[in-house]
N, C-alpha and C positions, 0 to 999 in steps of 0.2 A: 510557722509552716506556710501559712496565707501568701505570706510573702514573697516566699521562694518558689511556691509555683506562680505567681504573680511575675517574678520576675522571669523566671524559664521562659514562661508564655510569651513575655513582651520580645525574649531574646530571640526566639522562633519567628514572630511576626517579623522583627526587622532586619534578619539575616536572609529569610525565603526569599525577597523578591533580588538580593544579590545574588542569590544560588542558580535562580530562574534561564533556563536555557534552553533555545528553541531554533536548532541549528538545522537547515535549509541543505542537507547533501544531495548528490547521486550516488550511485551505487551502479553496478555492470548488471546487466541482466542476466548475462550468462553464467557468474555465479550461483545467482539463484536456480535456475533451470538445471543448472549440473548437479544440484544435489538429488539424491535419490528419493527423498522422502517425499521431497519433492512433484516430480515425478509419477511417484504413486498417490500421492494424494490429490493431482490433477487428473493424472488417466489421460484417456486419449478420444474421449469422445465429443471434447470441443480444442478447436485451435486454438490459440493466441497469435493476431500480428499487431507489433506495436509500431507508432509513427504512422511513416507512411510506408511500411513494408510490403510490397508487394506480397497479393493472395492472387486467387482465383476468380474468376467472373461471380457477382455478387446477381444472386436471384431474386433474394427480397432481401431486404430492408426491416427489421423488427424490433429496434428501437436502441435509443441513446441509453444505457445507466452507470450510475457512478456508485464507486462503493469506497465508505471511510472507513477507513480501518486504524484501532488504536492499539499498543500494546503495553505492557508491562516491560520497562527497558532498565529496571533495576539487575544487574550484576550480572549484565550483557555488555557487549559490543554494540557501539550505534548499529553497527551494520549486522549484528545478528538480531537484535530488535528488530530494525528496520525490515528486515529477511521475512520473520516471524509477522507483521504486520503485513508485508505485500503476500505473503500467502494466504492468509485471511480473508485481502482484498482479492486475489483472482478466483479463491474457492467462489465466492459471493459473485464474482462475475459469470463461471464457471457454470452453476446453479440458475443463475438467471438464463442463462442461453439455454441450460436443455429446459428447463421450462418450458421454455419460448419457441423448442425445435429446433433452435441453432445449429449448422454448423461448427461456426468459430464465433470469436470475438474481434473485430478489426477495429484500427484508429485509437489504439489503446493509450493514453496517454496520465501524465501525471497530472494530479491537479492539488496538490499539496497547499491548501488555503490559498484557494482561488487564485495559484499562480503556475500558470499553465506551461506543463515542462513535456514538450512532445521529442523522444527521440527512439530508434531503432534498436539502442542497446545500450541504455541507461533509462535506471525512474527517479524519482526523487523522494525524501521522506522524510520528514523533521521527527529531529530527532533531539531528548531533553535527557535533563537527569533522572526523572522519573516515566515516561511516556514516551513512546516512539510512536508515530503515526504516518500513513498512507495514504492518499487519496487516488483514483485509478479508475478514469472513464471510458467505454469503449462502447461499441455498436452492435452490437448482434445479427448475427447477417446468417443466411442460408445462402451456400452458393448453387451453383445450376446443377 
């Protein structure tokens, strides 16, 4: 009996790191945004601009924060994992602004293991066989 979970074990050890998968997508923003749950679960009392999206005249300035976001991506889609992680990430950005009195959140960009993916209408988010994850920096601004 020793044996045989001796050997399971060893069979686990040295199949994991061939399974190990940590793939680098984008995904559209506007997917995201178009869903309703969406939606409601952001509300409408802080903005989002991602990139370099034009906003509004910025009044003050109330700081950089970044939010990692992991999820559980077992008997999903990358990209509904992925989906499920960047909404994690922008509640967390979301909460940090009205904290702070925000506005919005401008300069929103991806930072998916320190690899900086700034665009208008795509984020990035690695995504594995087990764990989907986001990373998602942005500014918190008050405008005039």
């Amino acid at each position: 009996m020793k044996q045989w979970i001796f050997a399971l074990l060893l069979g686990l050890v040295a199949v994991a790191p061939a399974q190990a998968r940590d793939d680098h997508k984008t995904y559209p923003l506007s997917d995201f945004f178009a869903r309703e749950d969406v939606q409601n679960r952001l509300g409408n009392d802080v903005k989002f601009y991602f990139g370099d999206q034009a906003h509004p005249a910025i009044a003050s300035r109330l700081g950089e924060y970044q939010s990692n976001k992991k999820t559980n991506a077992f008997n999903k889609t990358d990209q509904e994992a992925c989906e499920w992680a960047l909404l994690s990430a922008m509640l967390s950005l979301r909460d940090r602004a009205v904290g702070l009195g925000a506005d919005a959140v401008v300069n929103i960009t991806s930072n998916y293991r320190n690899t900086p993916f700034s665009s208008q209408s795509e984020y990035m988010c690695g995504a594995g066989n087990i764990i989907a994850g986001v990373t998602m920096k942005g500014e918190a601004v008050k405008f005039d």
